[in-house]
N, C-alpha and C positions, 0 to 999 in steps of 0.2 A: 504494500500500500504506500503510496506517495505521502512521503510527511509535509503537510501545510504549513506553510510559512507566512505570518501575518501583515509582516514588511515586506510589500513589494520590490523594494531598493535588495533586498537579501534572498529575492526568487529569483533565480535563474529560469526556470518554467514563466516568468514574467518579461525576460529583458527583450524578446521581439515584439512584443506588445509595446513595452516601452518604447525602446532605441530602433524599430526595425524598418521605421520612414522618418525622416527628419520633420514633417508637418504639426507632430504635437509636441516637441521639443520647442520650435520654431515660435509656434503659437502660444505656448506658454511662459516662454521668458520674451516675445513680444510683447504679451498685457501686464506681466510683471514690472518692465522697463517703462513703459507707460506710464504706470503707477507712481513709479520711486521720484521719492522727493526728495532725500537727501542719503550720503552714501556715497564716496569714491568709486568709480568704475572699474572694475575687481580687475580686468585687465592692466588698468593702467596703475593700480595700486601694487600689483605684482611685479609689473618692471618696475617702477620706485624699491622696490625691495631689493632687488636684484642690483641694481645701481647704484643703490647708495650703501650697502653692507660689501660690495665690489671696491667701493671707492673711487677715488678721481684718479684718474690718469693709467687705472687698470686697463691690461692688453686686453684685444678681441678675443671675445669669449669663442670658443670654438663650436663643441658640440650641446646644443640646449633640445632636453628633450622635453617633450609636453603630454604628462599620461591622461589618458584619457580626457583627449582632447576636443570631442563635443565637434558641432558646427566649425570648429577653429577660432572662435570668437579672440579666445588668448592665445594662439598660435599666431594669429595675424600681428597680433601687438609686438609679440615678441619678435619676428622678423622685420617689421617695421623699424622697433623702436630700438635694441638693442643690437639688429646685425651680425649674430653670430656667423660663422662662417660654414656651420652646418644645423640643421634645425631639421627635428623628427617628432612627429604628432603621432602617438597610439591609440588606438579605439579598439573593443570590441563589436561595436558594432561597421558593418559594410557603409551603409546607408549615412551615418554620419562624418564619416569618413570622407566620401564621396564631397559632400558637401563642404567637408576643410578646405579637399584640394581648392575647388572652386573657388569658394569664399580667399583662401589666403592669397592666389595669385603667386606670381613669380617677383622676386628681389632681387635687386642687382646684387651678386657676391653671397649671396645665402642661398645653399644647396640645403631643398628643401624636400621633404619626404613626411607622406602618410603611412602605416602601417598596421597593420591590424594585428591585434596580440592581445593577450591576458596580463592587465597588471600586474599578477601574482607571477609571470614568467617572462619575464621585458628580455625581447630579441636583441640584448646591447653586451658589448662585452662588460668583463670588469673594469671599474674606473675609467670609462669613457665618456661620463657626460660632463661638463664643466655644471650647469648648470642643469637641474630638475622640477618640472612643477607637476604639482599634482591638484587641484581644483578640483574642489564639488566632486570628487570620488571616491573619496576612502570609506566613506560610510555607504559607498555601494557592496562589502568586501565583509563577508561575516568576519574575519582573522583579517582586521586592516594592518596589523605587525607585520601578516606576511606580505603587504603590499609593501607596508616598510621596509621592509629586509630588503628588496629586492630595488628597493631607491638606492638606498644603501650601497647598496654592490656595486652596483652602476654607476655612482657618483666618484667623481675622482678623488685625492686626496683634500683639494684646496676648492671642492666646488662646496655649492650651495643650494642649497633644495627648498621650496617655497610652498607648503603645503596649508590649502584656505578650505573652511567648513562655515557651515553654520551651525546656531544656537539650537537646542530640543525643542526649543515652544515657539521656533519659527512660524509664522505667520496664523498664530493661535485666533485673533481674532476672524479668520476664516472659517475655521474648525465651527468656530460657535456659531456662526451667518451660515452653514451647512447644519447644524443640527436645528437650529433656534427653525428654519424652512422645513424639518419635517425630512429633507431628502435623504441624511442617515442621520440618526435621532444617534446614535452613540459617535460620531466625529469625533466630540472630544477626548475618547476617552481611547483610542486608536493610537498606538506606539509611535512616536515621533519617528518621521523617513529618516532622520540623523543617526538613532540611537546609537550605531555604530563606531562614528568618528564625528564627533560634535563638539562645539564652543567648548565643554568644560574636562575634555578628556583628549583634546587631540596634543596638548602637550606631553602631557604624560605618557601618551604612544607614542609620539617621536622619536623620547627618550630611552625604550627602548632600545632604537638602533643607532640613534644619532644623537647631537649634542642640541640642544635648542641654543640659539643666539638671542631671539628677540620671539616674543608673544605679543600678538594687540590685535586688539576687541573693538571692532568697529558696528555702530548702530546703524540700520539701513531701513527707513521708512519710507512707506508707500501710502495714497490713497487713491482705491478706485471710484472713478466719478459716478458709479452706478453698479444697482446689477446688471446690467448686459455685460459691464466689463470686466464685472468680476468674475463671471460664468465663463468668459473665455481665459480665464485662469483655471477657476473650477472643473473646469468639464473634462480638463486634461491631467487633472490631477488624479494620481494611483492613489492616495490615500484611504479616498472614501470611498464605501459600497455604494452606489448610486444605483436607482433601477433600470434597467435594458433600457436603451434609447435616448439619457443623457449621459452616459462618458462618450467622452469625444464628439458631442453634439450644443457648442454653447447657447444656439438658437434655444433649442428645447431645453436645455437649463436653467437658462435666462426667462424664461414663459412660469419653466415652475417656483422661480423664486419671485419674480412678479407678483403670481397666484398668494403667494405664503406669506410676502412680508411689504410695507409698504417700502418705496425706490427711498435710499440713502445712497450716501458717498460711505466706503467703510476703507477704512485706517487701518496697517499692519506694520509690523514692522519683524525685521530677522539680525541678529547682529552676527557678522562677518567674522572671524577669527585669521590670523594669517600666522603662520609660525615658521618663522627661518631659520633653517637647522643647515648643521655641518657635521664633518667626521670628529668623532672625540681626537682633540689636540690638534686639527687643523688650524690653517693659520687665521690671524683672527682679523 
């Protein structure tokens, strides 16, 4: 018998569902973007990391790789804005993959590659990356150590690894605008998608395998101007049970939260974690 696993982020029987077309990825951190009101742009707060724990007048970075790299949203930053002279994006999924390529385009001097791998077994030798990030994936990884480990290995002596999460009660007031409508009356009480590798324990995993440098806790608030636009968050979100015909459907979402509540603007917020680790007794 197949054991049930409650957290989608930690179903493997889930991730084509998830990851297997880039369209509800897309759409959900499009109405999320929308929303935010305040909040560094996680990409560009990544290469700040990497730049200023580098220091001034540091050589070109050579190999930066990017695990689970999503659409390439920070794979693009990072060839943009730092130039490595080789730069590798990992996905398990095909379909998002695809979409990096696209999305990142070609750089002048940045030999760039997509790849598709298993974070828990990253296709790199030992101590070849200068630089690693890992964004909004570790708590996809029931054992995020062993996604640790294997940064770890990879990472060269004097590189730096930049691994960003979010809080457990990330966008909690949504949880409650889904239960308070009736469409799953227990929302709230449904295991946070984080619990894995979150705000209050991704240091602690770090360390681990690596040494942390720097921890900071950034607050990122949103508001949506409505339900329709909150439904095109909701409706792609794994969390909740919803019944046949609203996941993946914001139109029919958006009708039954209509139906249940009267139209506000509803307020969230998720705070950002970013943690910059190194090898223990690298240089500093």
């Amino acid at each position: 018998m197949r054991l049930m696993i409650t957290n989608p982020f930690l179903d493997p029987g889930r991730h084509h569902d998830l990851y297997g077309q880039t369209g509800r990825l897309a759409h959900r951190t499009g109405a999320l973007m929308r929303a935010k009101t305040s909040g560094r742009p996680v990409p560009e707060a990544i290469v700040r990391s990497l730049t200023d724990h580098r220091g001034e007048g540091a050589p070109q970075l050579g190999l930066v790789v990017d695990i689970s790299c999503g659409r390439g949203t920070t794979s693009r930053a990072l060839a943009e804005q730092l130039r490595p002279t080789r730069l590798i994006g990992i996905d398990l999924a095909p379909a998002l993959l695809a979409d990096a390529r696209e999305r990142t385009g070609r750089h002048r001097n940045v030999r760039t590659e997509f790849v598709q791998a298993d974070f828990h077994h990253l296709p790199l030798a030992d101590g070849s990356a200068q630089s690693v990030v890992a964004a909004f994936c570790l708590y996809h990884s029931p054992q995020p150590e062993r996604a640790l480990a294997e940064i770890t290995r990879v990472l060269a002596g004097d590189g730096l690894a930049v691994l960003v999460t979010k809080s457990l009660d990330s966008y909690r007031e949504m949880d409650s605008l889904v239960a308070d409508a009736g469409l799953d009356p227990r929302a709230e009480q449904h295991e946070s998608l984080y619990t894995a590798a979150h705000s209050g324990n991704l240091a602690e995993l770090t360390d681990t395998s690596l040494e942390v440098v720097t921890t900071e806790h950034e607050e990122h608030r949103f508001t949506f101007d409505g339900l329709d636009h909150a439904a095109e968050y909701l409706a792609t979100n794994p969390k909740y049970h919803l019944t046949p015909g609203l996941y993946g459907n914001p139109s029919a979402l958006a009708e039954a939260l209509h139906e249940a509540l009267p139209e506000q603007p509803i307020t969230t917020s998720s705070v950002i974690t970013y943690v910059v680790a190194r090898h223990r007794g690298g240089r500093p």
